[in-house]
C-alpha positions in Angstrom: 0.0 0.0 0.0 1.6 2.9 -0.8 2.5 6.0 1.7 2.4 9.8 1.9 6.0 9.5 1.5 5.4 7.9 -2.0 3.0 10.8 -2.8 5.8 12.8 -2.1 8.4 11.3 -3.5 6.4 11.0 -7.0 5.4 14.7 -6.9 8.6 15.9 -6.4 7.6 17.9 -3.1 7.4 17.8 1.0 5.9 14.8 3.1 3.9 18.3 4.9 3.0 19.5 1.5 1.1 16.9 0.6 -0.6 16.9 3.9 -1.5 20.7 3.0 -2.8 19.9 -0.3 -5.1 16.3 1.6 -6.6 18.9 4.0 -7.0 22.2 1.4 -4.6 24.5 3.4 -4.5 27.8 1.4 -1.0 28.4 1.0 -0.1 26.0 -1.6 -0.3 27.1 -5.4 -2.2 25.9 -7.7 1.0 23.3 -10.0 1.5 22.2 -6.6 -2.1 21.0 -5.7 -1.7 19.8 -9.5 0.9 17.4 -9.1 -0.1 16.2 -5.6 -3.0 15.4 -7.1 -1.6 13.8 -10.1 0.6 11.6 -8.0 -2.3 9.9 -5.5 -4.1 9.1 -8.9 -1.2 7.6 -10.1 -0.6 5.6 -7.0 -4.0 5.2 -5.8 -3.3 6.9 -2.6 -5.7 6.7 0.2 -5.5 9.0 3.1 -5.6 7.0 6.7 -8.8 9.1 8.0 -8.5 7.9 11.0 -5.0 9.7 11.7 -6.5 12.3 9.7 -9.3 12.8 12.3 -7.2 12.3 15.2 -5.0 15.1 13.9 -8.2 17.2 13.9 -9.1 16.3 17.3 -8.1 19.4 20.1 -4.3 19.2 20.7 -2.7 20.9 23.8 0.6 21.5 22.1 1.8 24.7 21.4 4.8 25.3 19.0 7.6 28.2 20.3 9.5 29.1 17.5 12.7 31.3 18.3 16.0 32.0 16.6 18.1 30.8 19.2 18.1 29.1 22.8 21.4 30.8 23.5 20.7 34.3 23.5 19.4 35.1 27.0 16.9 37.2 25.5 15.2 34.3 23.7 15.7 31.8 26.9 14.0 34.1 29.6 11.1 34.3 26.9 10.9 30.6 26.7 11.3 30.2 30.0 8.2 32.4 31.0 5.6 30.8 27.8 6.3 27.4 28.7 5.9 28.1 32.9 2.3 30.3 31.7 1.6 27.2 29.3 1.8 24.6 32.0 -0.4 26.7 34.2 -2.8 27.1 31.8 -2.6 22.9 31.0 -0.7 23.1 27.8 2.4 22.0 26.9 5.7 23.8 25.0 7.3 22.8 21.8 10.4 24.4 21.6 12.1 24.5 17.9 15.5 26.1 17.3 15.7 27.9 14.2 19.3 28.8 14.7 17.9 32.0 12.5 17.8 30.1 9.2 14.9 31.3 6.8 14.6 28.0 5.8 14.7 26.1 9.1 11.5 27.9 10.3 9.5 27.3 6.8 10.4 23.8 8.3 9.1 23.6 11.0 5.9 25.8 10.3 5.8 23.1 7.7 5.6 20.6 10.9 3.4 22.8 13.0 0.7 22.5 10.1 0.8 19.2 9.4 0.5 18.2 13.0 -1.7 20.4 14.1 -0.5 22.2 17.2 -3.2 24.0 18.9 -1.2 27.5 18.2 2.6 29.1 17.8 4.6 31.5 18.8 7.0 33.0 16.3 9.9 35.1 16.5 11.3 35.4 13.6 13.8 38.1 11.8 13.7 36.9 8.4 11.3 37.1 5.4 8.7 33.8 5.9 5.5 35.9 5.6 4.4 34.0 2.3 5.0 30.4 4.8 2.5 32.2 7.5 -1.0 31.2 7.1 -3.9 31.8 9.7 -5.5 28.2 10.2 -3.5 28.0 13.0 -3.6 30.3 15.7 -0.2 32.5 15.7 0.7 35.5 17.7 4.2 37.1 16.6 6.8 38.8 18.6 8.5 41.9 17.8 7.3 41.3 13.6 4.4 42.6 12.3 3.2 38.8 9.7 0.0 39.9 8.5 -3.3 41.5 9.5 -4.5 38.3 11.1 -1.5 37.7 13.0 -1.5 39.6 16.4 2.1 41.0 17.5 3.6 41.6 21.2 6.2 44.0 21.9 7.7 46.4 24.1 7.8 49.9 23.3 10.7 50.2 21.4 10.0 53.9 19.6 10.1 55.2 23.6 12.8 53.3 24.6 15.0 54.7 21.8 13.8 58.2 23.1 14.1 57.1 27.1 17.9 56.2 25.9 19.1 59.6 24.0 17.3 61.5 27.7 19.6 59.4 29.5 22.7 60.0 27.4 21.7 63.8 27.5 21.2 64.0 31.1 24.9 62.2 31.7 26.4 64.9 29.5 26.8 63.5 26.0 27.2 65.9 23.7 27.5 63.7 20.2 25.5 60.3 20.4 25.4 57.7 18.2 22.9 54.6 17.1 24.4 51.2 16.8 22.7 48.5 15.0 22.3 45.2 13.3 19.1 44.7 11.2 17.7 42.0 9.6 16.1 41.7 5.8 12.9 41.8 7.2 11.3 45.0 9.0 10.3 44.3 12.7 9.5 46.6 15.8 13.3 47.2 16.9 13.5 49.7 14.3 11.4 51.9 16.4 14.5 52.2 18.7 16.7 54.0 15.9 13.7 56.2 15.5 12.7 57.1 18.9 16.6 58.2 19.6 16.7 60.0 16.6 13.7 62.0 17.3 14.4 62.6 20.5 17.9 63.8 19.3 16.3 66.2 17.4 14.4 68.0 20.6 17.1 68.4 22.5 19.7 69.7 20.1 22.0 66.3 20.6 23.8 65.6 17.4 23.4 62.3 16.4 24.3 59.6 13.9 23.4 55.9 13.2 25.5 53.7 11.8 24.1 50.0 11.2 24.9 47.1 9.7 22.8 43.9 8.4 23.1 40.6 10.1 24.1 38.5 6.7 26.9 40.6 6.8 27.7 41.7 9.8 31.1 41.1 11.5 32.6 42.2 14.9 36.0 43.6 14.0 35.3 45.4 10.4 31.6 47.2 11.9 34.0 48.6 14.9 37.0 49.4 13.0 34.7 51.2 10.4 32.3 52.7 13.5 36.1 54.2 14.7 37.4 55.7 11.9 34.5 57.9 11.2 33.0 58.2 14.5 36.1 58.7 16.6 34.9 61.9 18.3 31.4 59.9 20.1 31.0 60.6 23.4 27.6 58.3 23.8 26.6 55.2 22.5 23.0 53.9 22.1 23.4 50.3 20.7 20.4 48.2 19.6 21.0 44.9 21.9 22.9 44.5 25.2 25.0 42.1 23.0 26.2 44.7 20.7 26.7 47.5 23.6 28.8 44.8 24.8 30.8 43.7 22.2 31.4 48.1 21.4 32.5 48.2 25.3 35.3 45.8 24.8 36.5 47.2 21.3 36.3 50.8 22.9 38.4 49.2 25.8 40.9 48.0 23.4 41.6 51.5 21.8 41.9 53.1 25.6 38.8 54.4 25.8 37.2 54.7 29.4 33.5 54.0 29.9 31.8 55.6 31.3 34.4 58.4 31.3 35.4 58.7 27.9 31.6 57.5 26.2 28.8 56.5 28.2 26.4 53.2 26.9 23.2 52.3 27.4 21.8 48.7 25.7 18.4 47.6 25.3 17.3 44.2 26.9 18.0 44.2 30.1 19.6 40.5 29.8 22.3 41.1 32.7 20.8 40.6 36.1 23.8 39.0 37.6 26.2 41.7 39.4 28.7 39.6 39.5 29.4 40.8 36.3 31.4 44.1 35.5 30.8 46.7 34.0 27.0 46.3 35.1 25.1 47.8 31.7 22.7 50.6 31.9 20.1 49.3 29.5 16.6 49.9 28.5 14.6 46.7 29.5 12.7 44.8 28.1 9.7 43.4 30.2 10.1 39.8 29.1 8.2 38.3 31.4 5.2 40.4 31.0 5.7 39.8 27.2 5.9 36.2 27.1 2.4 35.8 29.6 0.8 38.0 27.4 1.8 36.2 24.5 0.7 32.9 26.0 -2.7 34.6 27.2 -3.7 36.5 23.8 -3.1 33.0 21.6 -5.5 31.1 24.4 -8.3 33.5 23.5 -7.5 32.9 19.7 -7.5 29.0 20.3 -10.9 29.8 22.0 -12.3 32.0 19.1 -12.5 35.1 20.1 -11.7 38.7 18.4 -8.9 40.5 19.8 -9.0 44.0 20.7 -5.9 44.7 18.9 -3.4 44.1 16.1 -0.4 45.4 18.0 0.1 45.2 21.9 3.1 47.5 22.9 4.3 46.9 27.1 6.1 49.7 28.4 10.2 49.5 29.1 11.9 51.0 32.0 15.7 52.0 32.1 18.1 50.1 34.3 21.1 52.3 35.3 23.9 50.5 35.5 28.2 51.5 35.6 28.3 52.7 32.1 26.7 55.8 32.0 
C-alpha cells in the first residue's frame, strides 16, 4: 500500500506538503495542488482518515519558535511561555531555528501538518508567504500579516528614554548602533525614537548600522572608529552589541563611562557579579511572554482580539556605564 512519503516522492515535493494539499490549506499554489493530485491518482493513494481525524481532534501543544536558545533574551522568553503554558494545561514545543529562513519554513511546515493547537513566532527573516492563519499565531516583535497579532515592548520610547539618559549624563555627540535583519520588525522603532528625541534636544546624532548576513565584529567597529572617533555616547540596539562596542572601545583606551557613556536595550544582565554592570533599557520579558501565552488562548478559543499590535512599556536600568 503505498505512503504519503510515496506521494511525495512521485510529486517531487514535502511529506507536509502533501498533507496541506489532503486537508485544502490555502497556502499552496495551484501546480502544486496539480501534481499532488496527479501523484495519489497515479498511485492510488488513500489517506488513513482515521489519523486524519485524530489530527483534527483538540491538541494541547503549542509550538515556540525562536532564533536561538542561546541568547538570554530568547531563553527568559521561553522560559516564562512554557511556565504560563503549564499553568494554563498546555504544553511547549520548543524549535531552534538557529535564524535560518529556511529552518522555520520547516518547522511551520511541521506545526501545520500536525496540528498544534497554536505558535509563537519570533522570527527576523522574510517567511510571511510560509504564515497562514488556520492556526492560531501570535508574533513577537514582527508585524506577519493583519491576522497575525504581535507583542512587543515599546521600542520607539525606549529609543527616546535612551538619547534622555545619554543627555542627562552629559553627551554631547551620540550615536545609534545597530544590526538589522532583511525583514522589518518593531526594533527599528529604537533607531527612530533616539533620533527624534535627538532632534528636541539639540544632541547631534548619527546611526550607523549594519545587516546581520553581513555583519562582523571587527570590520563594523574598525569602520564605526574611523569615522565616528569623536562619540561621546553610544545607544546600541542589543545589550549584545553595547557589549561587544564596550570591549573594542576598551581596546583603543577608551574609558566607559568616562570617555563615552552606553546604554543597551534588553535588560539581559541581572547577575552583578558581572562588570561593568550595563545601563540598559529593559525589556519586560516576562510580561511579554504571559501576554503572548494569554492572547493565543483566547485565539484558540475563538475570540476577536481587541488589537493588532500590543506595545508593554520598558523602564531604564542604570547601570556602571553611564
Amino acid at each position: 500500500m503505498p505512503s504519503i512519503k510515496d506521494v511525495a516522492n512521485l510529486a517531487g515535493v514535502g511529506v507536509g506538503t502533501v498533507s496541506r494539499v489532503i486537508n485544502n490549506h490555502l497556502n499552496v499554489t495551484p501546480e502544486t495542488i496539480k501534481k499532488v493530485n496527479d501523484a495519489i491518482k497515479q498511485l492510488n493513494y488513500i489517506p488513513n482518515e482515521v489519523a486524519r481525524n485524530f489530527k483534527m481532534q483538540r491538541s494541547k501543544m503549542v509550538a515556540l519558535l525562536l532564533p536561538s536558545v542561546w541568547h538570554p533574551f530568547f531563553s527568559e522568553m521561553a522560559f516564562y511561555i512554557e511556565d504560563q503554558l503549564d499553568q494554563d494545561g498546555f504544553k511547549l514545543m520548543l524549535c531552534n531555528s538557529g535564524g535560518r529562513p529556511d529552518k522555520e519554513v520547516y518547522y511551520l511546515d511541521m506545526f501545520y501538518q500536525n496540528k498544534v493547537a497554536g505558535i509563537i513566532g519570533l522570527t527576523y527573516n522574510d517567511i510571511e508567504a510560509n504564515v497562514n492563519t488556520d492556526i492560531p499565531f501570535i508574533s513577537i516583535d514582527r508585524h506577519l500579516g493583519t491576522n497575525i497579532t504581535c507583542v512587543t515592548s515599546d521600542n520607539y520610547e525606549g529609543g527616546r528614554v535612551a538619547l534622555r539618559e545619554l543627555a542627562k549624563a552629559g553627551v554631547k555627540k551620540a550615536a545609534y548602533l545597530g544590526i538589522t535583519s532583511d525583514a522589518y520588525s518593531e526594533v527599528v522603532l529604537r533607531k527612530n525614537g533616539f533620533v527624534d528625541e535627538a532632534k528636541l534636544h539639540g544632541i547631534e546624532c548619527v546611526t550607523f548600522e549594519e545587516n546581520d548576513n553581513v555583519y562582523n565584529d571587527d570590520a563594523f567597529f574598525n569602520r564605526f572608529f574611523q569615522n565616528h572617533g569623536d562619540i561621546d555616547g553610544i545607544f546600541a540596539n542589543t545589550d549584545i552589541l553595547a557589549a561587544k562596542y564596550i570591549k573594542k572601545a576598551n581596546e583603543k583606551g577608551l574609558k566607559i563611562p568616562e570617555d563615552v557613556k552606553v546604554i543597551g536595550y534588553d535588560g539581559i544582565q541581572d547577575n552583578d557579579l558581572f562588570h561593568p554592570i550595563l545601563s540598559t533599557i529593559r525589556q519586560p520579558v516576562e510580561e511579554m511572554a504571559r501576554m503572548s501565552v494569554n492572547l493565543l488562548l483566547r485565539k484558540i478559543e475563538g475570540e476577536e482580539l481587541e488589537q493588532e499590535i500590543y506595545r508593554i512599556p520598558i523602564h531604564y536600568r542604570k547601570g556602571e556605564t553611564t
